[in-house]
TORFISE-255252 format. One record per residue (C-alpha): residue number from 0; y, x, z. Coordinates in nm, 4 decimals, decimal comma. Each point is the difference from the previous one (the first is absolute). Last residue first. Layout:
+-----+----------+----------+----------+
!   n !       py !       px !       pz !
+-----+----------+----------+----------+
! NUM !        Y !        X !        Z !
...
+-----+----------+----------+----------+
This chain:
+-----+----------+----------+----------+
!   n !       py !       px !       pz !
+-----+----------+----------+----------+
! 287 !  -1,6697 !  -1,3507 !   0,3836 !
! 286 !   0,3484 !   0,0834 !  -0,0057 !
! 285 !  -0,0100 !   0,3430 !   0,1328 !
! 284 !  -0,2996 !   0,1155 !  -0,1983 !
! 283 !   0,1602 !  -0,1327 !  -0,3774 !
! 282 !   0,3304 !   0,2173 !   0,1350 !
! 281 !  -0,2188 !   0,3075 !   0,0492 !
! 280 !  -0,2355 !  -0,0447 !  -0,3115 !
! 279 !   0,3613 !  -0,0546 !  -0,1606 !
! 278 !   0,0813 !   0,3244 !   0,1236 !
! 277 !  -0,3225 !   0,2317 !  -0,1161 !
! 276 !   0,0582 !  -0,2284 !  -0,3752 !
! 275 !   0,3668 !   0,1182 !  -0,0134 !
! 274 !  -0,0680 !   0,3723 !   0,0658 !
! 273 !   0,1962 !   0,0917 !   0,2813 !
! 272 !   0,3054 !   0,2089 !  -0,0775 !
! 271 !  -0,0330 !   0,3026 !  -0,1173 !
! 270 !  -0,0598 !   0,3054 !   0,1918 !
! 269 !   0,1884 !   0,3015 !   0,1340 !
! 268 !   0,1981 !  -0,2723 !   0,2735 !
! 267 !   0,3414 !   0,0505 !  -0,1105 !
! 266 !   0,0073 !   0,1818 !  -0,3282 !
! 265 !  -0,3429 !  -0,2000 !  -0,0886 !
! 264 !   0,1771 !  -0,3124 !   0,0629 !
! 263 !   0,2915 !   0,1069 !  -0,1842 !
! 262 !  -0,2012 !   0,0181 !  -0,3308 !
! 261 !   0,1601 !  -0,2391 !  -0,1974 !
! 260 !   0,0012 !  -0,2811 !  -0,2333 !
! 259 !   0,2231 !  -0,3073 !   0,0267 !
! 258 !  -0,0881 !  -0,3215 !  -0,1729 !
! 257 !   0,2075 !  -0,2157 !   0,2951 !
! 256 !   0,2678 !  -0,1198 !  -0,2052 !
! 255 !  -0,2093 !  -0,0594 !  -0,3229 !
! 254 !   0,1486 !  -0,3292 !  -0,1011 !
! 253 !  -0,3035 !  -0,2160 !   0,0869 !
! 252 !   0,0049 !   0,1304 !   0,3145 !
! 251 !   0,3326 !  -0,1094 !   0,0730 !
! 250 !  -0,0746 !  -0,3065 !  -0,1328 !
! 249 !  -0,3019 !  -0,0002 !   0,2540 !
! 248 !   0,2333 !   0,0657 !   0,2771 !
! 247 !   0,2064 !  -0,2513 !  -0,0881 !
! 246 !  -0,2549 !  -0,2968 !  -0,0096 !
! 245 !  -0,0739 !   0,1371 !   0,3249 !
! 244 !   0,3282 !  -0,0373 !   0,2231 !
! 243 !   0,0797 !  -0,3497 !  -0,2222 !
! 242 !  -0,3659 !  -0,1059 !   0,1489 !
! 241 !   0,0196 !   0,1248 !   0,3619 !
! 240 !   0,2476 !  -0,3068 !   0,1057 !
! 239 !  -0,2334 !  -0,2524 !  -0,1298 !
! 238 !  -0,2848 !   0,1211 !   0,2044 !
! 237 !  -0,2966 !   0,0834 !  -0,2319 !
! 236 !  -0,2596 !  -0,2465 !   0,0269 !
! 235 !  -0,1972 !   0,0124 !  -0,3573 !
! 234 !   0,1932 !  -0,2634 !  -0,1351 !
! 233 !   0,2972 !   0,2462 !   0,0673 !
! 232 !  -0,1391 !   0,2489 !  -0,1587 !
! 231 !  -0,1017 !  -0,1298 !  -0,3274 !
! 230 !   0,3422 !  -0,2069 !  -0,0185 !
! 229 !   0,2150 !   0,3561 !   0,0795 !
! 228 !  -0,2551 !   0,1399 !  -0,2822 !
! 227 !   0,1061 !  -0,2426 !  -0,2315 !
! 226 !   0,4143 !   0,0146 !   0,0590 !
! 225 !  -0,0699 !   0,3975 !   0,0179 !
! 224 !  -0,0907 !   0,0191 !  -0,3421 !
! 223 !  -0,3332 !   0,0363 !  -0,2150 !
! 222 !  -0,2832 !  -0,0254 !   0,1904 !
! 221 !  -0,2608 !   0,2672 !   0,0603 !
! 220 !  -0,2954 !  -0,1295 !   0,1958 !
! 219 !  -0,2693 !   0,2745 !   0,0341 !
! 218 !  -0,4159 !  -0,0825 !   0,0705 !
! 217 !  -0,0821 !   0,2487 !   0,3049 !
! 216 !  -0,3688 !   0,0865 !  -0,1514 !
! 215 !  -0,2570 !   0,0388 !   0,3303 !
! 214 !  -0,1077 !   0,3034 !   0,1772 !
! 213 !   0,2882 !  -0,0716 !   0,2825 !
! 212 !   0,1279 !   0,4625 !   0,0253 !
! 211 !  -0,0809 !  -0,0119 !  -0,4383 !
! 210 !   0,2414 !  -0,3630 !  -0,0382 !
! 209 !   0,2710 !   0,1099 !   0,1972 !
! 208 !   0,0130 !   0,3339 !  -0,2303 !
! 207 !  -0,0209 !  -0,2988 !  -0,2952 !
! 206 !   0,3062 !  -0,1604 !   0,1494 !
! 205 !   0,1918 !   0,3092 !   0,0214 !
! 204 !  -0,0710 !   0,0827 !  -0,3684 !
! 203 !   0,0837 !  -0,3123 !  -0,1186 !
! 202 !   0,3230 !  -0,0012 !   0,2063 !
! 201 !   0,1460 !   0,3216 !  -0,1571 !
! 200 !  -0,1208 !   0,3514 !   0,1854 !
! 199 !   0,2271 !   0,2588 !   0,1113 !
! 198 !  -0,1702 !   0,3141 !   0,1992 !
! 197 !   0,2101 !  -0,0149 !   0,3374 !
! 196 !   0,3414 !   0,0282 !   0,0575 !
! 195 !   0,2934 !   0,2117 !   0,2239 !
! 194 !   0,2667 !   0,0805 !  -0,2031 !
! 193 !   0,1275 !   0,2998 !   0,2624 !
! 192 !   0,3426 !   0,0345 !   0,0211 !
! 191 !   0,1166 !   0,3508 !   0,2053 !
! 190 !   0,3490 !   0,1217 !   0,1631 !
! 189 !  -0,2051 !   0,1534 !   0,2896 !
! 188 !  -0,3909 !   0,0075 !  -0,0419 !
! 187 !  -0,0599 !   0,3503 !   0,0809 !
! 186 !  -0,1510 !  -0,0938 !   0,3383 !
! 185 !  -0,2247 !  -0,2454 !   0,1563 !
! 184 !   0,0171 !  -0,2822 !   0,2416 !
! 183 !   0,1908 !  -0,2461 !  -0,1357 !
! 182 !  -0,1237 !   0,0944 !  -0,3579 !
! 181 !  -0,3960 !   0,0610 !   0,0717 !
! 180 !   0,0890 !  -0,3551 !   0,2009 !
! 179 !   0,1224 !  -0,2298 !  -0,3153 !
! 178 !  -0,2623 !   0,1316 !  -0,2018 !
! 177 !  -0,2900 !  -0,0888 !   0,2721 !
! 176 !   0,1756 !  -0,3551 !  -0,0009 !
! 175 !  -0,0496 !  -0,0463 !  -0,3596 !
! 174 !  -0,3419 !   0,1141 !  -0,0037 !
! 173 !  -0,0938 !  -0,2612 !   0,2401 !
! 172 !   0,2096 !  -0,2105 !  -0,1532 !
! 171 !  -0,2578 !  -0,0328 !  -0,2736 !
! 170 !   0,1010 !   0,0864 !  -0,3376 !
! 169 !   0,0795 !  -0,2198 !  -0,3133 !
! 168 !   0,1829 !   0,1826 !  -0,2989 !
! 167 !   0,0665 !  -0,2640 !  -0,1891 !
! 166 !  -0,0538 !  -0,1188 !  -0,3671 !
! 165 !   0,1973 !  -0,2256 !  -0,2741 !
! 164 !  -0,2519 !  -0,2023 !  -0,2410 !
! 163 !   0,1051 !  -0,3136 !   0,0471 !
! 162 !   0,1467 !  -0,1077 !   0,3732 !
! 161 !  -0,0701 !  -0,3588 !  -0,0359 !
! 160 !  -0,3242 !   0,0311 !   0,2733 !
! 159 !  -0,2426 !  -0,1883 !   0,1791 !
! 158 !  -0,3729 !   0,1788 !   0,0465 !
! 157 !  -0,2411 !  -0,2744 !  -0,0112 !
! 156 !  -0,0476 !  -0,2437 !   0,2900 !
! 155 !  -0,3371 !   0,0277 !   0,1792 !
! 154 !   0,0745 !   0,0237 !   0,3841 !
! 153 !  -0,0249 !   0,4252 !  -0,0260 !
! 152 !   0,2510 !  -0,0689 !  -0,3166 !
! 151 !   0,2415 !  -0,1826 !   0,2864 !
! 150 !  -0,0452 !   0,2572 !   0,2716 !
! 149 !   0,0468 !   0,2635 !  -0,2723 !
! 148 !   0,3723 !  -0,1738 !  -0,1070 !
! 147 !   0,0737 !  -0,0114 !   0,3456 !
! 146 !  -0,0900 !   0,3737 !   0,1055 !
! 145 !   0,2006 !   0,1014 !  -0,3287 !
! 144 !   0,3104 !   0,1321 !   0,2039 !
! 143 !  -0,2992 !   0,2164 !   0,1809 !
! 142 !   0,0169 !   0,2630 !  -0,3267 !
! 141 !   0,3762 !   0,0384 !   0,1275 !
! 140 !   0,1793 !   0,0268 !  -0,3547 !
! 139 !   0,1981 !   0,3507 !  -0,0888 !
! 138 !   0,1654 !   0,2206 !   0,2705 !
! 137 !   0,3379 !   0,1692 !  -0,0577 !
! 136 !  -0,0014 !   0,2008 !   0,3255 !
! 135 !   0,3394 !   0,1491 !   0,0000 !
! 134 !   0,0132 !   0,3348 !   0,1944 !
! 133 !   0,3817 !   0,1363 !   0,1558 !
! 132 !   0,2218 !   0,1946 !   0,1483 !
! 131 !   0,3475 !  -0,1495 !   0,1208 !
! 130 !   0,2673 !  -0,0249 !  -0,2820 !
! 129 !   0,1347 !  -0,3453 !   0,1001 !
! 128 !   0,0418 !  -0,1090 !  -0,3027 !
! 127 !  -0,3603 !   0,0941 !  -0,0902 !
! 126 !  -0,1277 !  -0,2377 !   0,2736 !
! 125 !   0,1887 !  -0,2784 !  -0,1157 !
! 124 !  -0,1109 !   0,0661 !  -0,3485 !
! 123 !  -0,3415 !  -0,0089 !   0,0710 !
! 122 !   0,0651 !  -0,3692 !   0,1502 !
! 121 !   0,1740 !  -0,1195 !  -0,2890 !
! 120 !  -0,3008 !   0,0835 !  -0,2039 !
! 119 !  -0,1818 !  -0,1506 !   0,2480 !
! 118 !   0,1141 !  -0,3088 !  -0,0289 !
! 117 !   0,0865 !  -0,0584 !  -0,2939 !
! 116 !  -0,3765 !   0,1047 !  -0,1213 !
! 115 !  -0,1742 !  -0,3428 !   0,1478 !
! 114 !   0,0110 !  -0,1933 !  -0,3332 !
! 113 !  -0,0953 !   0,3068 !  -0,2015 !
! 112 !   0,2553 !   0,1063 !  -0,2575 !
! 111 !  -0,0585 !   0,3394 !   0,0795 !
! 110 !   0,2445 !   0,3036 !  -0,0638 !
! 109 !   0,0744 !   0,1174 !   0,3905 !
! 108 !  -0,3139 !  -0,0944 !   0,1358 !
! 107 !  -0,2203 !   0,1374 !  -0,2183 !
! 106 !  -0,3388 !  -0,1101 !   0,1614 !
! 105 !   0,1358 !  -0,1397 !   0,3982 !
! 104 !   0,1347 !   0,1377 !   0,2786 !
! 103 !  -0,1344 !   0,1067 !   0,3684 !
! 102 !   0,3191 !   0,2050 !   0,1192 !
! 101 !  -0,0643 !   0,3269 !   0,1864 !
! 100 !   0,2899 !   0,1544 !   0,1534 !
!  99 !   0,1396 !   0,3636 !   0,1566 !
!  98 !   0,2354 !   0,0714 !   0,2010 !
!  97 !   0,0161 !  -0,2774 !   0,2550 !
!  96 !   0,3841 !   0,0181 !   0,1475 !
!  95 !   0,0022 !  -0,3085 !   0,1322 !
!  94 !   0,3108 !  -0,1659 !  -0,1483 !
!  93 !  -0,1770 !   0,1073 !  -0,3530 !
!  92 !  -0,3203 !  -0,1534 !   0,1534 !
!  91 !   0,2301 !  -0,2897 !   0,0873 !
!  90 !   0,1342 !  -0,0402 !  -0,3491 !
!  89 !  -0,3308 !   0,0427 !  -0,2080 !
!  88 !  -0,1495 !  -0,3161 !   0,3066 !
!  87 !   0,2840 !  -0,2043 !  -0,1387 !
!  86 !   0,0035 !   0,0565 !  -0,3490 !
!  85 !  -0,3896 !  -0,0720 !   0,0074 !
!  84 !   0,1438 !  -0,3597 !   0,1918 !
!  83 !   0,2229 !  -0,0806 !  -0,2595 !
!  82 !  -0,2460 !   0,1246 !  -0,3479 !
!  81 !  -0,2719 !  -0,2210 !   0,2121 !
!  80 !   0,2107 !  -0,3283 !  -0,0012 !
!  79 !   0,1396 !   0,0333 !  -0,3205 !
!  78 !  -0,3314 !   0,0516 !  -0,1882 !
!  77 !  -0,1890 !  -0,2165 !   0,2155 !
!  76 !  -0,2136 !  -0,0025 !   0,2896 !
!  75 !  -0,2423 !   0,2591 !   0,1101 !
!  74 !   0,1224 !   0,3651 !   0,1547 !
!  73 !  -0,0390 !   0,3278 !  -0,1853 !
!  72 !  -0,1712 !   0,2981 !   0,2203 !
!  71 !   0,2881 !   0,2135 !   0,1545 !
!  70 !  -0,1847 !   0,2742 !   0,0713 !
!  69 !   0,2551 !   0,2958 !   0,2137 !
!  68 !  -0,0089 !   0,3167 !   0,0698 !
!  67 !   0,1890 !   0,1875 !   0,2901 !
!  66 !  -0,0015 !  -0,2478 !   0,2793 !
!  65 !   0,2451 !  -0,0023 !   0,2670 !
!  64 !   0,1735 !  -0,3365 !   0,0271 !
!  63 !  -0,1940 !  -0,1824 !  -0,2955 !
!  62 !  -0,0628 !  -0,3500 !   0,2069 !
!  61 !   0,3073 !   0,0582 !   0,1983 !
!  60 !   0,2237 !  -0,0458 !  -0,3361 !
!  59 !  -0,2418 !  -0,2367 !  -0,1365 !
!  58 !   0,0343 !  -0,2437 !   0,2710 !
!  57 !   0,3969 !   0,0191 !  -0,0709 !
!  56 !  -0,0887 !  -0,0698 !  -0,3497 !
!  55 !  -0,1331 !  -0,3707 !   0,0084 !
!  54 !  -0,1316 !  -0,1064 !  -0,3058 !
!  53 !  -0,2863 !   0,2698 !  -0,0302 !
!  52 !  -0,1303 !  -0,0375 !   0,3630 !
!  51 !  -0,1071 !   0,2538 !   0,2884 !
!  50 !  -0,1486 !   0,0380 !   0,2851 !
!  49 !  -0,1511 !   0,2769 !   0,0578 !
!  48 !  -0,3847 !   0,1411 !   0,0734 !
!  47 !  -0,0725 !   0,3359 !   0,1111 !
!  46 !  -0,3402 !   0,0758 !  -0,1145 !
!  45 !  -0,2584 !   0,0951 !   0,2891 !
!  44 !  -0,3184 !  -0,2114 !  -0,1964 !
!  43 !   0,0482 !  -0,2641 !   0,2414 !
!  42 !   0,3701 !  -0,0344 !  -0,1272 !
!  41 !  -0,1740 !  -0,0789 !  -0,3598 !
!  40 !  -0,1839 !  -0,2957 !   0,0856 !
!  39 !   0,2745 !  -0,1306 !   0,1806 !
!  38 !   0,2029 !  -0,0049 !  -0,2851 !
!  37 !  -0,0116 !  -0,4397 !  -0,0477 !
!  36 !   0,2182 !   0,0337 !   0,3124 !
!  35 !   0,2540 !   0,2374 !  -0,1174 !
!  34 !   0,1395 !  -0,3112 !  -0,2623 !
!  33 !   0,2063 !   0,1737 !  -0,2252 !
!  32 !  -0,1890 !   0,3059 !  -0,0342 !
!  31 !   0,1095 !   0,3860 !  -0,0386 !
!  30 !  -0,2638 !   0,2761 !   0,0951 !
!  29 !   0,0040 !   0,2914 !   0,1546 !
!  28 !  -0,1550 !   0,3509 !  -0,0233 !
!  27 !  -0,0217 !   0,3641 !   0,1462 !
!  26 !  -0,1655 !  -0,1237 !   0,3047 !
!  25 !  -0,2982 !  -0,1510 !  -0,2099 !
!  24 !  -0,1248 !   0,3506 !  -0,1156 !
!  23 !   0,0377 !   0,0132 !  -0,3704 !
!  22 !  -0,2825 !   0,0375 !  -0,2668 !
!  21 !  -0,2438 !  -0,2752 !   0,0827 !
!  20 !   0,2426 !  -0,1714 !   0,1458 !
!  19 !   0,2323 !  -0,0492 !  -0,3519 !
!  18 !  -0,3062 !  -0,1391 !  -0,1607 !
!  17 !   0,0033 !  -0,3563 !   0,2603 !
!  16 !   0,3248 !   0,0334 !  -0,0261 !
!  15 !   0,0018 !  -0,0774 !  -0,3290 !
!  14 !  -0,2670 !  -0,2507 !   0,0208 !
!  13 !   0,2193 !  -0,2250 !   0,2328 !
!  12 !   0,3036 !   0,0307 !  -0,2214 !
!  11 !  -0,1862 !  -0,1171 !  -0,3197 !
!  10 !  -0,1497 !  -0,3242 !   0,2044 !
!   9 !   0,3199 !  -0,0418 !   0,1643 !
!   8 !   0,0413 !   0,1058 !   0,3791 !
!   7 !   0,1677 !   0,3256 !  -0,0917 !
!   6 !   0,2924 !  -0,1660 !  -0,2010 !
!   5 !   0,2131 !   0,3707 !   0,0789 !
!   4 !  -0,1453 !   0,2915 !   0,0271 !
!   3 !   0,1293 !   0,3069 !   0,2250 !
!   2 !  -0,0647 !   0,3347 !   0,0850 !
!   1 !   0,1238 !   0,2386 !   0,2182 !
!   0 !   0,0052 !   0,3853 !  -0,0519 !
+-----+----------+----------+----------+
């Protein structure tokens, strides 16, 4: 049985097989990178290592030549970008013969109105079309996505935010990535979605967990549309080319597209996910 995961030099790639070794023995997986170079890490360990890249398919072709289950972890970029180059890894695993994938999605993919949705809604589909086996990972907010936002509070700016009273189900990636490899690895999980969140919280909330792991208040900012908080954050040194990318992730929040509650963590990993003040203490540690 040969394994594969794709992205494995991200940060969420990295930890992932980082929890797939402590299960499987190295010969029985390989990884996917676009650059093999920035994997040497990982060869060392006595994981096969191919080249291969999203936008050009004939690298995907030998990339998945042989392997039986398949992680396609979703690339960065854009909407249109990342639904063409998803499309082309689905095909060549298709071309490949995998039989079975894991797709890392995102909260109710295929109703959401969240900004980055399109994608991966059209990226579930892909895989469905092609009626090969398969586990979407609809994972919630990365509780590291907030690193930033901590670094700034840890500096002495309040806690920015025009996202209201919706909540998110923050988890580490750590968790994330031990999901993603009970699934790869394990069995049973053919044909499956798991809605994969932690205990939601709104903004207040989250701000006064950040508050208990400092010992000091974390004073909250809540403005009223994205035009103000795209001023707040740009004055405060956000690149100009982040600031349409986060203004529309708070709407989103806003409008409820990431208050998903579920259980899937405990399905997957027989706990919950970390609790939020236990991975802020984490994030708070790696910063400082």
């Amino acid at each position: 049985m040969r394994l594969l995961v794709t992205g494995a030099t991200g940060k969420l790639g990295t930890k992932i097989v980082d929890a797939l070794l402590k299960t499987v023995p190295a010969n029985q997986l390989a990884v996917s990178v676009r650059n093999p170079e920035k994997a040497e890490g990982i060869k060392t360990r006595g994981v096969e290592v191919r080249q291969g890249d999203f936008d050009s398919p004939e690298t995907l072709d030998t990339a998945f030549k042989g392997i039986d289950r398949l992680l396609i972890i979703s690339a960065d970029g854009d909407n249109e970008t990342r639904i063409r180059q998803h499309t082309n890894a689905v095909s060549a695993a298709e071309r490949a013969g995998v039989k079975f994938i894991v797709y890392t999605s995102i909260v109710n993919a295929r109703e959401s109105k969240n900004m980055l949705a399109p994608t991966h809604k059209a990226t579930e589909e892909a895989i469905l079309k092609t009626g090969i086996p398969y586990s979407f990972l609809r994972n919630n907010w990365y509780l590291e996505n907030e690193s930033s936002s901590i670094e700034g509070v840890l500096a002495g700016a309040p806690w920015v935010t025009s996202a209201g009273t919706g909540k998110v189900g923050w988890a580490l990636q750590q968790d994330y990535a031990e999901a993603a490899a009970a699934v790869l690895a394990g069995n049973g999980h053919e044909n499956t979605i798991y809605e994969l969140s932690g205990k939601l919280f709104t903004q207040e909330e989250f701000a006064s967990a950040l508050g208990a792991v400092l010992g000091k208040e974390v004073p909250v900012h809540q403005v009223d549309d994205g035009a103000s908080y795209a001023e707040v954050i740009k004055g405060a040194g956000v690149p100009e080319f982040l600031i349409p990318f986060l203004v529309g992730i708070q709407k989103d929040i806003r409008e409820g597209t990431l208050e998903i509650e579920s259980s899937d963590f405990e399905k997957l990993l027989g706990r919950p996910a970390a609790p939020l003040g236990e991975g802020l203490s984490q994030i708070v540690k790696s910063i400082q």
